[in-house]
C-alpha positions in Angstrom: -13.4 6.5 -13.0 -14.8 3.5 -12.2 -18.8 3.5 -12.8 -21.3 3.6 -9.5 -22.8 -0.1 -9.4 -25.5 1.2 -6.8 -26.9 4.0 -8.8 -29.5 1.2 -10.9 -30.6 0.5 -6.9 -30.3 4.0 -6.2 -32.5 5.0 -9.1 -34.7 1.7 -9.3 -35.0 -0.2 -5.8 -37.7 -2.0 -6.9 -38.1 -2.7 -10.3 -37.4 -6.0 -11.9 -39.0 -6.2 -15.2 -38.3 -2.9 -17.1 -39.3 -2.6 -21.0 -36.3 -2.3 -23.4 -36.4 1.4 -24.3 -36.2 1.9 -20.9 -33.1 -0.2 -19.9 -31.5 1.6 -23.2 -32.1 5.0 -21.8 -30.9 4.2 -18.7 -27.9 3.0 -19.8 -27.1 5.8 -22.0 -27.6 8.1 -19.0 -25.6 5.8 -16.5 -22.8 6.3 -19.7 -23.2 10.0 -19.8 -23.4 10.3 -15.6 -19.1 9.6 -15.7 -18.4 12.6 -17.2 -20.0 14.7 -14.1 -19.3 12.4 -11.4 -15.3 12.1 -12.9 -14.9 15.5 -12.7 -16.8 15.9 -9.1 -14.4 13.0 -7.9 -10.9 15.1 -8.7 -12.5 18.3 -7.4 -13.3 16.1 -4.1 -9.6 14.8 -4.1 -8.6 18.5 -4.1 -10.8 19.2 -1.0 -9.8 16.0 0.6 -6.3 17.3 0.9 -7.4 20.7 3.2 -9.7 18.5 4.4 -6.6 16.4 6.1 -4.6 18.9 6.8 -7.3 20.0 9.3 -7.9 17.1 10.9 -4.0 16.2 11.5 -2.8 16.4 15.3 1.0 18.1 15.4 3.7 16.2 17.1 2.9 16.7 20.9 -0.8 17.6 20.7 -3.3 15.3 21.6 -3.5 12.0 19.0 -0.4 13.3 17.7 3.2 11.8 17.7 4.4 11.4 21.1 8.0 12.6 21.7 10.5 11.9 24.6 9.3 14.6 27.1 5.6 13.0 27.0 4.8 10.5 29.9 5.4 7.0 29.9 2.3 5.9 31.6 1.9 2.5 33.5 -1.3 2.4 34.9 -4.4 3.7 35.6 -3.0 5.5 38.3 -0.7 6.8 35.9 -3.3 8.1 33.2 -5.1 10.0 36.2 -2.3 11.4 37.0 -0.8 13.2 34.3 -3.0 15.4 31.7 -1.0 14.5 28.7 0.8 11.0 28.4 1.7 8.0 26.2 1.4 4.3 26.1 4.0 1.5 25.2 2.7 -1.5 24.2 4.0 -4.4 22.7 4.4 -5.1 18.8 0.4 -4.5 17.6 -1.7 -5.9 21.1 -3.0 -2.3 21.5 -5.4 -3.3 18.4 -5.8 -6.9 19.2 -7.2 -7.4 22.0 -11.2 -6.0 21.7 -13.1 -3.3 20.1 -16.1 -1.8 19.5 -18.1 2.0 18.5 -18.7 4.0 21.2 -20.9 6.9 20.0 -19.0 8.1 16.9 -15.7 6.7 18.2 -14.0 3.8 17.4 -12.6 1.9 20.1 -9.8 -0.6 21.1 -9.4 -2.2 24.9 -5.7 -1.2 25.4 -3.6 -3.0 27.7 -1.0 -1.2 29.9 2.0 -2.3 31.4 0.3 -3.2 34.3 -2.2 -5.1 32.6 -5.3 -3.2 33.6 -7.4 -2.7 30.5 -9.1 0.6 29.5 -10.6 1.6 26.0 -8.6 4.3 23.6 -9.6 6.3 20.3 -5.8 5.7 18.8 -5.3 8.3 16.0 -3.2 5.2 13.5 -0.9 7.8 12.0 0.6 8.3 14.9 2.0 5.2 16.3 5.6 5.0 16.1 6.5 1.3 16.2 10.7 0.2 16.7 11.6 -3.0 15.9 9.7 -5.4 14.3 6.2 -4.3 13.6 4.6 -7.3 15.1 7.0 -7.9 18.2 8.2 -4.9 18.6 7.7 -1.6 20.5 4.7 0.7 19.6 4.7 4.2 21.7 1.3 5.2 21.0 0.1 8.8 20.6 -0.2 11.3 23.1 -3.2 10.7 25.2 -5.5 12.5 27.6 -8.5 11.0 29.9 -12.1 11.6 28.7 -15.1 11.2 31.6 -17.8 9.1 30.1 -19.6 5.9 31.4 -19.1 3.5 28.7 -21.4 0.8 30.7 -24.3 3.2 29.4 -23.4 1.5 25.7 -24.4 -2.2 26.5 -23.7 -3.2 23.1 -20.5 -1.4 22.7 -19.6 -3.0 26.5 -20.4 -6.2 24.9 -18.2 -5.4 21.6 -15.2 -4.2 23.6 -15.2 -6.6 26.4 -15.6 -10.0 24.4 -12.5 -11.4 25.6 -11.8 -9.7 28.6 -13.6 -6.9 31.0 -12.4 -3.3 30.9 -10.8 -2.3 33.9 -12.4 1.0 33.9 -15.8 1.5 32.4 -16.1 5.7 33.8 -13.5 6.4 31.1 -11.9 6.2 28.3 -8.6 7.4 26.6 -8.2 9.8 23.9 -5.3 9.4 21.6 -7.1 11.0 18.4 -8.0 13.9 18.8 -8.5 16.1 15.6 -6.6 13.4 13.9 -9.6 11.8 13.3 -11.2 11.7 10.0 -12.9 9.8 6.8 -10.9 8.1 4.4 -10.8 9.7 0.7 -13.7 7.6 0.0 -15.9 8.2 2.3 -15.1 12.0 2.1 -15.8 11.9 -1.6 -17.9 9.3 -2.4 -21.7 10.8 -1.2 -20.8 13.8 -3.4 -20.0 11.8 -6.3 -22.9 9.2 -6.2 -25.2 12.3 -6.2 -24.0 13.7 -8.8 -24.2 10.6 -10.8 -27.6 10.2 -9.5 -28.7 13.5 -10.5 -27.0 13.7 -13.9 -29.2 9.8 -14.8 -32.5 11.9 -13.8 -32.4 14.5 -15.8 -30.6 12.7 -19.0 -32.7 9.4 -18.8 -36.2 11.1 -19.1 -34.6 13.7 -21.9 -33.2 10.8 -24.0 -36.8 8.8 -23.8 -38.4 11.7 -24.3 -36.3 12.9 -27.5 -36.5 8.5 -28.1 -40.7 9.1 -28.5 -40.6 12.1 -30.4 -38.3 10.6 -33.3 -40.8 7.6 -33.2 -37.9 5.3 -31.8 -39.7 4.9 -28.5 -43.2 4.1 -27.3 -44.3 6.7 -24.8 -44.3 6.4 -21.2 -47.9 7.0 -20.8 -50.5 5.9 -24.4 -52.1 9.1 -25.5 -55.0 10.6 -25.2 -58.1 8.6 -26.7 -60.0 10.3 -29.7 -64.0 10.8 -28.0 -65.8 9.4 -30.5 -68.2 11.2 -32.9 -71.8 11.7 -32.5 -72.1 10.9 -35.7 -70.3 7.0 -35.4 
C-alpha cells in the first residue's frame, strides 16, 4: 500500500517549523499507520465488491443494457412518448458535446437523431458500442424521462450549454439509474485515510512520550519550576 501523502496536512495544516523529535515521531507513526490502513484498504475492496453488485442496473432495467425490444427513440417527441427507451448515437458524440453536475448527477447534452439536445445521466457500463469505437454505433442504456427544471442550476446551465443550448431545460434523461456509483477509491479511500489518521494520533504522542521518559526527548511542555526556598 502506497502511503497517504495528505495525512502530514491532515495532521499538521499549519505548521512549518517543527523541532526534530517531533518530525522523528511523526514519521515513525506515519511508518507504523500502513499496517492499519493496509489491512482497512483489502477489507474495503471486499465491501466494494457488494457494494457494486448493488448498484448494477440488469439488462433492460433503467441504466441498464438496452436490448432489441427497447425503443429506438428519435426525438423529443419520442422520449415523451414511451416510458422506457434508448438512444443511438454516433461513435462517442453522446459524451462530447457538453457537460456539467446537476445536483449529484453528472450530466452530458446528448444529441438525438433529430438533433434536438437534451441532458442524460449515462450509466458508462452500459453502452454497447458496434464498430469502431470512435465512428461507430453506440446504443446507449435504457432511459426514462425525469421532471426537473435544470434552468434553476444557472451554473450547471452554463456548464452544459457551453457550446450549444439544450433543447429542453424542464427535463432531463435518466440512463443510470442504480448503476450509479463511486469508484473503488472513492468508496475506500475516506475509510482508509481515517484510519491512518487515527493510528498517527495515538502512536505519535505514545512514541514522544516513551522518547521523554528514556531521556531521548525533550518534553513537550518544560516542567514544573522548583518555588524557591525561604531560606535562598
Amino acid at each position: 500500500m502506497i502511503m497517504n501523502e495528505n495525512a502530514l496536512e491532515v495532521i499538521f495544516m499549519r505548521y512549518h517549523h517543527l523541532r526534530f523529535d517531533i518530525w522523528l515521531c511523526l514519521l515513525l507513526a506515519l511508518f507504523v499507520s500502513i499496517f492499519p490502513a493496509g489491512l482497512a484498504e483489502r477489507v474495503m475492496k471486499e465491501k466494494y465488491k457488494d457494494y457494486t453488485q448493488e448498484h448494477t442496473a440488469a439488462e433492460g432495467e433503467i441504466g441498464g443494457i438496452a436490448g432489441d425490444e427497447i425503443f429506438r427513440a428519435q426525438s423529443v417527441k419520442d422520449l415523451e412518448a414511451q416510458e422506457k427507451f434508448t438512444v443511438i448515437s454516433p461513435g462517442i458524440e453522446y459524451r462530447n458535446c457538453g457537460s456539467g453536475y446537476y445536483k449529484n448527477h453528472y450530466l452530458y447534452a446528448l444529441t438525438l437523431p433529430s438533433g434536438e439536445r437534451v441532458a442524460a445521466a449515462i450509466n458508462m457500463e452500459s453502452v454497447q458500442t458496434e464498430g469502431d469505437y470512435y465512428s461507430g454505433e453506440a446504443t446507449l442504456p435504457v432511459g426514462q424521462i425525469v421532471r426537473e427544471d435544470l434552468s434553476l442550476e444557472k451554473e450547471f446551465i452554463g456548464q452544459i450549454e457551453h457550446s450549444q443550448p439544450l433543447s429542453r431545460r424542464d427535463f432531463y434523461v435518466d440512463m443510470m439509474g442504480k448503476g450509479e456509483k463511486f469508484s473503488q477509491e472513492d468508496y475506500a479511500g475516506p475509510v482508509v485515510m481515517a484510519v491512518q489518521v487515527l493510528t498517527v494520533m495515538i502512536f505519535f504522542p505514545l512514541f514522544h512520550a516513551l522518547g521523554a521518559k528514556f531521556g531521548i526527548f525533550p518534553p513537550f511542555w518544560g516542567g514544573k519550576k522548583k518555588k524557591p526556598s525561604e531560606w535562598d
